[in-house]
Every structure is written in structure tokens, then in C-alpha cells.
C-alpha positions as CSV (number, residue, x, y, z in Angstrom):
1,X,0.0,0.0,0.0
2,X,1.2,3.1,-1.2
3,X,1.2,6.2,1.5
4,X,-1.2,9.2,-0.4
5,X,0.3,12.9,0.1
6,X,-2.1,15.4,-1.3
7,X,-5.0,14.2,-2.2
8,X,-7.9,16.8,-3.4
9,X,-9.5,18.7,-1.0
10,X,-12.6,20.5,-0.6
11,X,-14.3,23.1,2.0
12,X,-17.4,22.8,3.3
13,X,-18.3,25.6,6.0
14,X,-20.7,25.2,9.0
15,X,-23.7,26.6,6.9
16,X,-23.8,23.0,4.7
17,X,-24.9,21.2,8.1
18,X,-27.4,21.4,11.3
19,X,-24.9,22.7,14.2
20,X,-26.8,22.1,17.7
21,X,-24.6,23.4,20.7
22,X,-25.0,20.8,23.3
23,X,-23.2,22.1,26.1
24,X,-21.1,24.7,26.7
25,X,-18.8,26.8,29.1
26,X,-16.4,23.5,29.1
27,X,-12.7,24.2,30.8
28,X,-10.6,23.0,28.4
29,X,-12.5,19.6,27.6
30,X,-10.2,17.1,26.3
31,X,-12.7,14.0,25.4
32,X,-16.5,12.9,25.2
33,X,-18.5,9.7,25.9
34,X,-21.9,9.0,24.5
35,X,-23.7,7.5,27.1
36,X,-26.6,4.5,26.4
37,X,-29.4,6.4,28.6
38,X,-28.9,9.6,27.2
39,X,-26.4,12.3,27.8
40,X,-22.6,12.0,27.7
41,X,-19.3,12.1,29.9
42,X,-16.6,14.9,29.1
43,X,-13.0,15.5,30.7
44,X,-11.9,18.6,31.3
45,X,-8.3,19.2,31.2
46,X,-7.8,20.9,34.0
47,X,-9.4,17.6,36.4
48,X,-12.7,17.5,36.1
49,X,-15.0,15.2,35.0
50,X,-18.9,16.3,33.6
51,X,-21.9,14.5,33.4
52,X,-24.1,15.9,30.8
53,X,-28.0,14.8,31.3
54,X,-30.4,14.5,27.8
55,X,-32.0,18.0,29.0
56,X,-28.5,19.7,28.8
57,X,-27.6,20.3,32.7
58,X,-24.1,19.5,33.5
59,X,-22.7,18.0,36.5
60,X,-19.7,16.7,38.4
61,X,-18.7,13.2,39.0
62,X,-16.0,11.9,40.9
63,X,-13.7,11.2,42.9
64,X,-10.2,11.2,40.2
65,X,-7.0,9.7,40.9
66,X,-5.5,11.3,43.8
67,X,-1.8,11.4,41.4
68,X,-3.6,13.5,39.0
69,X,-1.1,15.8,37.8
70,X,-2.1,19.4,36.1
71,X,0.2,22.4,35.8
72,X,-2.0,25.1,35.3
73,X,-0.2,27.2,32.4
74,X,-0.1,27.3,28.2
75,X,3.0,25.4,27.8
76,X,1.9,22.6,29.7
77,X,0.1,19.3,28.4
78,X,-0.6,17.5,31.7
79,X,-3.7,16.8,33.0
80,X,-6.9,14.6,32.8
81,X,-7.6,13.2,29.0
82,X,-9.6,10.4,27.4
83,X,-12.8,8.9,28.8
84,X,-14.1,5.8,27.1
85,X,-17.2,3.6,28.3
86,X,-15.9,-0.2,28.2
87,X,-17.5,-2.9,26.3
88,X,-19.5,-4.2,29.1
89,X,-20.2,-1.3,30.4
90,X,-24.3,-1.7,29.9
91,X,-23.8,-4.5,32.4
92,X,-20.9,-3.0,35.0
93,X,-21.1,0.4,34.2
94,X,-17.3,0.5,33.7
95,X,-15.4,2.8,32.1
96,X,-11.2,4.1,31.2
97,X,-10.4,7.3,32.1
98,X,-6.5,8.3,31.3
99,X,-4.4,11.2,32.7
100,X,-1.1,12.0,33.9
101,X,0.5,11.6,36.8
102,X,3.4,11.9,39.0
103,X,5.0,15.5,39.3
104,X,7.2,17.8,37.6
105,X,10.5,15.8,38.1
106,X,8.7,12.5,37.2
107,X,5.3,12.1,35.2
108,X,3.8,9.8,32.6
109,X,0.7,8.6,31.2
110,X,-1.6,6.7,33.4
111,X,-4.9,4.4,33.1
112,X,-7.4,4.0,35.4
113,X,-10.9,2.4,35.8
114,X,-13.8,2.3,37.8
115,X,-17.9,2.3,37.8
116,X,-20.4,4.6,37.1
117,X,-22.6,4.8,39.9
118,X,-25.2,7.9,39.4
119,X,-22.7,10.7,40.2
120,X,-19.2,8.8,41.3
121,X,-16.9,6.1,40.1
122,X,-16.6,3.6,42.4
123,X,-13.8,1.5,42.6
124,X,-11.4,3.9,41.5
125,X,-8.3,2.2,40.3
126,X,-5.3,2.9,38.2
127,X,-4.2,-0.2,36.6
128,X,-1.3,0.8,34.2
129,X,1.8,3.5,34.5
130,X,3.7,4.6,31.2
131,X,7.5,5.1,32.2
132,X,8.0,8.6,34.4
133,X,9.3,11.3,32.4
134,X,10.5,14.9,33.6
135,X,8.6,16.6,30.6
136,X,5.0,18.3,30.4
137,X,4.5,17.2,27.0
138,X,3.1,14.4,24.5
139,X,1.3,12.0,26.6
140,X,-0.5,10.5,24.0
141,X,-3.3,9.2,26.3
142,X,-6.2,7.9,23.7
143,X,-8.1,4.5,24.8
144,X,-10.2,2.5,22.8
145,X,-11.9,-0.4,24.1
146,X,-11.4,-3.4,21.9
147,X,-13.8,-6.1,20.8
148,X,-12.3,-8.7,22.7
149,X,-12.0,-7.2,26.1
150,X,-8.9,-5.6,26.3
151,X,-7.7,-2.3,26.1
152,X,-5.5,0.1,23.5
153,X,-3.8,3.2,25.4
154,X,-1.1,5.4,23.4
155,X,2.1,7.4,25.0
156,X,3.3,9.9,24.0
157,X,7.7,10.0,23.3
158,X,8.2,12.7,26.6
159,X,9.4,14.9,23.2
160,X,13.0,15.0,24.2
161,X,12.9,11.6,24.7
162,X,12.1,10.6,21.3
163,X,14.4,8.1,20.5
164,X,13.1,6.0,23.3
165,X,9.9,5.1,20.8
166,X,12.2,3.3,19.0
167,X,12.8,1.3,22.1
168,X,11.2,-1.9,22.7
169,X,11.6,-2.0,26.5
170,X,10.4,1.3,27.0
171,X,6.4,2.4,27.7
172,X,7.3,6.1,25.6
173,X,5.8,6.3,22.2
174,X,4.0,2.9,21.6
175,X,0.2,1.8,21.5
176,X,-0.1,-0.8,24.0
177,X,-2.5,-3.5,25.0
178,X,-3.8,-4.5,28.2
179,X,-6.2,-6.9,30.2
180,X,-8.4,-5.3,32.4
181,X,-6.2,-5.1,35.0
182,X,-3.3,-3.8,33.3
183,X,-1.1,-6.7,32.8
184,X,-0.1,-7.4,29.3
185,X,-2.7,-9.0,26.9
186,X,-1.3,-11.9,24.6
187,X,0.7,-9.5,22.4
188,X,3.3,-11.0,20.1
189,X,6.1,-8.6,21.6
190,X,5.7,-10.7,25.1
191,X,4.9,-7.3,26.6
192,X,2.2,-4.4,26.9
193,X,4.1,-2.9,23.8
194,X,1.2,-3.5,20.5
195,X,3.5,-1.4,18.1
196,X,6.0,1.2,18.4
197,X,7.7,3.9,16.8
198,X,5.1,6.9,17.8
199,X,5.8,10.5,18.7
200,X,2.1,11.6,20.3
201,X,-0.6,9.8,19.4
202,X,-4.2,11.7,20.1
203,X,-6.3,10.0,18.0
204,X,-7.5,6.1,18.3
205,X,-10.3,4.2,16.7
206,X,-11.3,1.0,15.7
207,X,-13.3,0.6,12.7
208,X,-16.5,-1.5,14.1
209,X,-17.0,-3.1,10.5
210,X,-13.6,-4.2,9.7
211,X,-11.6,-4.4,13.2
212,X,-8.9,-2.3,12.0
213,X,-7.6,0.0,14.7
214,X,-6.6,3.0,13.4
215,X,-4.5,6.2,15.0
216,X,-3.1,9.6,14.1
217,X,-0.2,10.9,15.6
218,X,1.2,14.6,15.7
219,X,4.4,15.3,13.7
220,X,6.2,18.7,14.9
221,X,5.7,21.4,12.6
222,X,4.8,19.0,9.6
223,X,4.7,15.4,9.2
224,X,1.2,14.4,11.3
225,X,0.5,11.0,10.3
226,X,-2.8,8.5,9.5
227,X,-2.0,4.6,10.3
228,X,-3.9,1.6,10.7
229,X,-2.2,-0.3,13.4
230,X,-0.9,-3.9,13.8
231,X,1.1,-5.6,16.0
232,X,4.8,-5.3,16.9
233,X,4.3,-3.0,13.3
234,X,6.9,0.0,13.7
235,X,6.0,3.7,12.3
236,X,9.4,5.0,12.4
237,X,9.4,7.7,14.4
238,X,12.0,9.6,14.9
239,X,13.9,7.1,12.2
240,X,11.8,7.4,9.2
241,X,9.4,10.2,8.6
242,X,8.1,13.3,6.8
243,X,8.8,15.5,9.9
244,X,9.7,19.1,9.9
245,X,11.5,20.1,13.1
246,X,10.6,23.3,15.0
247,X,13.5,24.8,13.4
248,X,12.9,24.1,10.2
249,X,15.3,20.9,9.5
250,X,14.2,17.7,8.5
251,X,13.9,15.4,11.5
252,X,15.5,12.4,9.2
253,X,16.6,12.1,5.7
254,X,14.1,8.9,5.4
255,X,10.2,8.9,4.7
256,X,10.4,5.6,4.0
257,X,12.5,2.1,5.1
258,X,12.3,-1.2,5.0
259,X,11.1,-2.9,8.2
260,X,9.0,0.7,8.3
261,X,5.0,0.7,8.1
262,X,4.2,3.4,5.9
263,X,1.6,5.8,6.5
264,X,-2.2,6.1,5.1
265,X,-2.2,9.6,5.1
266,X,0.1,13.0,5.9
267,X,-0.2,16.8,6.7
268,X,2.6,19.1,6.3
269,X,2.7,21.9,7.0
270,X,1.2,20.2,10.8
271,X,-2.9,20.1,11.4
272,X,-2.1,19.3,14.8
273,X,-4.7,16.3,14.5
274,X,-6.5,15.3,18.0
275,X,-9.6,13.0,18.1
276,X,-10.7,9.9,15.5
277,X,-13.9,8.4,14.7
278,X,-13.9,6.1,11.5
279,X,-17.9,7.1,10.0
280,X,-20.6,4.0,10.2
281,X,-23.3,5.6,11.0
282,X,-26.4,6.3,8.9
283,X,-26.6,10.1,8.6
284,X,-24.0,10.8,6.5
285,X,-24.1,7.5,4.3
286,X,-21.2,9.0,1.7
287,X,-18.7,9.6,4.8
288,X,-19.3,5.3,5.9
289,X,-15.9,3.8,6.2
290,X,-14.1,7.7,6.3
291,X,-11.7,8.6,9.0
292,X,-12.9,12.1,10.8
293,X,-9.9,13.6,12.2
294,X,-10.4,17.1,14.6
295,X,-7.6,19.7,13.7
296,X,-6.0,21.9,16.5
297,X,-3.8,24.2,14.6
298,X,-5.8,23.1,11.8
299,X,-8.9,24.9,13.6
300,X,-11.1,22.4,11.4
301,X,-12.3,19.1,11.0
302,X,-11.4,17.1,8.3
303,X,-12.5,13.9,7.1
304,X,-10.3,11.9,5.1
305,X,-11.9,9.9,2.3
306,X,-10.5,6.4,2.2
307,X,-11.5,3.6,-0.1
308,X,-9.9,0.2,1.2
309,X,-7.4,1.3,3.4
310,X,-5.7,3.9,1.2
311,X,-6.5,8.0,0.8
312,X,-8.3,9.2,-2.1
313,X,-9.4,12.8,-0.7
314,X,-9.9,15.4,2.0
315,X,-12.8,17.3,2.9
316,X,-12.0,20.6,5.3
317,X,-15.6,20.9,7.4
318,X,-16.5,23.6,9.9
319,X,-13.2,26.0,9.3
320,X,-15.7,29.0,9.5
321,X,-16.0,28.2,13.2
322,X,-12.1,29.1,13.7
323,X,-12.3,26.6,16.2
324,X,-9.7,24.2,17.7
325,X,-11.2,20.9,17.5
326,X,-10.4,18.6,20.2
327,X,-12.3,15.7,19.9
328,X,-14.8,14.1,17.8
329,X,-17.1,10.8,17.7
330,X,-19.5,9.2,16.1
331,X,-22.9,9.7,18.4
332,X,-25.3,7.0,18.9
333,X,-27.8,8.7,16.2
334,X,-25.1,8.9,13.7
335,X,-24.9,12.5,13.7
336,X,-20.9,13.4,14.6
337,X,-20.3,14.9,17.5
338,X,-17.2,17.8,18.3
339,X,-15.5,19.2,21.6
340,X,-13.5,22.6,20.9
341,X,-10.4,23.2,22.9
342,X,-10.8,26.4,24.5
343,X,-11.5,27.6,28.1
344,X,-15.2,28.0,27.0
345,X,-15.4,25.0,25.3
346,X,-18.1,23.5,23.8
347,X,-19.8,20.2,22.6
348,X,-21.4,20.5,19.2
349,X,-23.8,18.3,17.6
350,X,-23.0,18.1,13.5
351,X,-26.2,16.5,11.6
352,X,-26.9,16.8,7.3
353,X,-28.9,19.9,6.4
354,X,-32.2,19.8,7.5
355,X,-32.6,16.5,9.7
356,X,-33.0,18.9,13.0
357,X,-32.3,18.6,16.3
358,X,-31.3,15.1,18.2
359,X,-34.7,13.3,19.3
């Protein structure tokens, strides 16, 4: 499969859809969970968790880990990050939540679970500890929930530790795999480590028709990347990649090596991509088997058009907003649901012209 660089693309502002605000005045939200009764669960950076009820209130839930680390300030990406329900949650009421933890001299990316009960988690428990970094930066932290009961989380590199996601032994820039209690599943590496090679991985999603698990991962200033994932697979980074460094050098004179998986898809100059939903719902039938990817820098949402696996075409939705998108999903109606990254943040409802408001 040959990687696909630049691919048409096409605009469609706000005005082409229905846009239903269904919450605002978020801190920072990071990550949304539809929830089967109605409503949804959002993570505020910051450390808080939100429950929003079908008539729009919002509440909080609790309590979070008590190693929760957040450093209040712009140049600082710690704090609390994905929530995802897991797959028997209709019968437990379980779900992930990931953050970082630790302190400023050692901090990583953590995983923890517990229970929904009403308006707490019960059972609070962090099962799994990336390796402790001295960095406030790229802690990957996306879960998805896998068919066959374990768990995907992603690390970020520690971004001056790069070269430790070409390390095997090391927790820093891989996607790993874990039972529900945080020991290793039956991964071919003998480990947690599912595949390696990552710099800061912010978008996971499994594609419920086909099983593929797909990610996106932030490049520096260029060189963001769209892969399906396999096992012990290696993507390269910092070896082999289309990365432009933050001053303005190549990261590495290869795109491409053997014993290298090769990208779907790329964006340089950088998107900053965060948040994946592969499309199967019913609403938008011609967007079925697409990956929608929110864009930070970006300040978009973009859905990549892909036919079998490879990239045939970009759409650029929403850019009229000038809104950094955080985090999108596929909702249980099929309409596509969007958090924006900002200190009022919202979560916006995204339906086809004309099909109205969620019943």
C-alpha cells in the first residue's frame, strides 16, 4: 500500500450542516462519551469530570485519581484526558479514564478504571503507569476499548525523549494492549508494547466493521500521520518520517525504510490532528468507512476519504467556526459529535442539512 500525500481537498463551511450546541462553558474539555441512557461524559483538562443529562444540565462526577497531575499554564500538556465507556459497560457500568500523573521531576501517562454509579466512580483504580518522564509534554493518552476485552492506550515520546519510541523496553511512544487489569494481553512482543515507533498519538479508533484500529499521531511542525495499526508493526518515528523540526530541518533524511509501516495519510505543514472516529453511522451515508480527524492548529475538522485502506481525498468541514477541534465521535444517532479546545469550550452536535435537532 502506497502512503497518499495530497489528495484533493474540498471546503465545506458550518452553513452546509445542522450545528446544535450541546453544552457549553467546558474548561478545556479534552474527550467525550456518549452514554446509552442519554447524555454523555466529558474530561476537562484541567481535572474535572462532567456529566451531561439528555436535558443539557451538566454535573460533576468523581472522585479522580489522587496522582492527577495538572500544571495550570499554556505550555503545559498535563492533566486529565480520554474517557471511554468499556465494552460491558451496559452490564458494569465500567469505564477508562486516562491522565497523567506523577510530578514535575517524574510524570507519565496513566490508566485507570472504575464504575459509574449515578454521580461517582466507584472503585477507582489505576491499573497501568507509562515510564516517568520529567517533561509536560506528548502524553499520548487515547483509549479505545477493543472487541475482545482488552484495552488500546497510546504514550506519548516525553518529546525529548524521542528516540526512546524506537525502544522496545520502553512504555514512551508505543500503543499498547492490556487486560483489564493492566497486565499485558497476549501481544506478540511478550509485553504491553502493540507497536512502536510513535511520537504523540491523540487519535484512536477501531473501525467497528472491519476491526482495524486505526490512529493519528502529531508530527512537529509537519509530518502528522494516519496509520492503521498492527502488532509489533513499527511507524518510524524519529527514524523514518516526513517531519519538519521546530526549526525548520528535516527530522530524518528517510520517509520511507524497510522494516518501516508506511503511512495512510500526511499533513505538512502540521494540522495538529486530536480526536478519530472512523464514520458507520447512517446520517451521512457518503462519509461510511471515512476517517474524521479534529484539527488543533488546523482549527477544522477534516475527514479523510478512504477507499480500502488507502487515501483518495480530504474534505476541510467547519473552518468557519475558527475553532480548535479537540475531539470528535461518532454519536449514537449517527450525527458526529465535536469538543472545541478552548476555556469555553463546547460540545457540538454536527447533523446533514435539515434533519433537526437530536430526538
Amino acid at each position: 500500500m502506497e502512503p497518499q500525500v495530497a489528495p484533493k481537498i474540498a471546503e465545506r463551511p458550518s452553513t452546509e450542516f445542522d450545528v446544535q450546541e450541546l453544552a457549553s462553558g467546558l474548561d478545556m474539555p479534552w474527550s467525550v462519551a456518549a452514554l446509552p441512557e442519554g447524555g454523555a461524559l466529558i474530561t476537562e483538562k484541567p481535572g474535572r469530570l462532567r456529566k451531561l443529562s439528555p436535558d443539557g444540565s451538566l454535573a460533576d462526577v468523581g472522585p479522580l485519581p489522587e496522582d492527577l497531575y495538572y500544571v495550570g499554564s499554556d505550555n503545559s500538556q498535563a492533566g486529565l484526558f480520554d474517557i471511554v465507556l468499556a465494552g460491558d459497560h451496559a452490564g458494569t457500568g465500567r469505564v477508562w479514564l486516562s491522565y497523567a500523573y506523577g510530578t514535575a521531576e517524574a510524570n507519565g501517562t496513566a490508566l485507570a478504571t472504575a464504575r459509574l454509579e449515578g454521580m461517582r466512580l466507584e472503585d477507582l483504580r489505576t491499573v497501568f503507569r507509562a515510564d516517568a518522564k520529567d517533561t509536560n509534554a506528548h502524553y499520548g493518552a487515547k483509549v479505545v476499548a477493543l472487541g475482545d476485552g482488552t484495552v488500546a492506550l497510546s504514550t506519548g515520546d516525553g518529546f525529548v525523549y524521542r528516540e526512546r519510541a524506537q525502544e522496545p523496553g520502553s512504555t514512551l511512544g508505543k500503543i499498547v494492549r492490556l487486560k483489564a487489569d493492566g497486565s499485558a494481553a497476549d501481544n506478540p512482543s511478550g509485553t504491553v508494547v502493540w507497536s512502536l515507533g510513535h511520537r504523540n498519538v491523540q487519535g484512536l479508533a477501531v473501525d467497528r466493521e472491519t476491526g482495524e484500529l486505526w490512529e493519528h499521531e502529531h508530527g512537529p511542525r509537519g509530518g502528522d500521520e494516519l496509520n492503521i495499526i498492527a502488532p509489533r508493526n513499527n511507524y518510524g518515528w524519529p527514524v523514518v518520517t516526513t517531519g519538519v523540526d521546530y526549526n525548520g530541518m528535516r527530522v530524518s533524511p528517510f520517509e520511507t525504510a524497510d522494516g518501516f509501516t508506511p503511512y495512510v495519510y500526511q499533513w505538512t505543514p502540521s494540522i495538529a490532528p486530536s480526536g478519530l472516529a472512523i464514520y458507520r453511522g447512517d446520517l451521512f451515508p457518503q462519509w461510511r468507512g471515512d476517517a474524521l480527524v479534529g484539527a488543533l492548529a488546523g482549527r477544522s475538522l477534516r475527514r479523510v476519504d478512504l477507499d480500502d485502506g488507502v487515501a483518495v481525498g480530504e474534505e476541510i468541514l467547519l473552518s468557519d467556526l475558527n475553532a480548535r477541534i479537540r475531539d470528535v465521535r461518532e454519536a449514537p444517532d449517527g450525527s458526529v459529535w465535536v469538543l472545541t479546545n478552548e476555556e469555553e469550550g463546547r460540545l457540538l452536535r454536527i447533523a446533514p442539512k435539515g434533519t433537526g435537532s437530536e430526538s
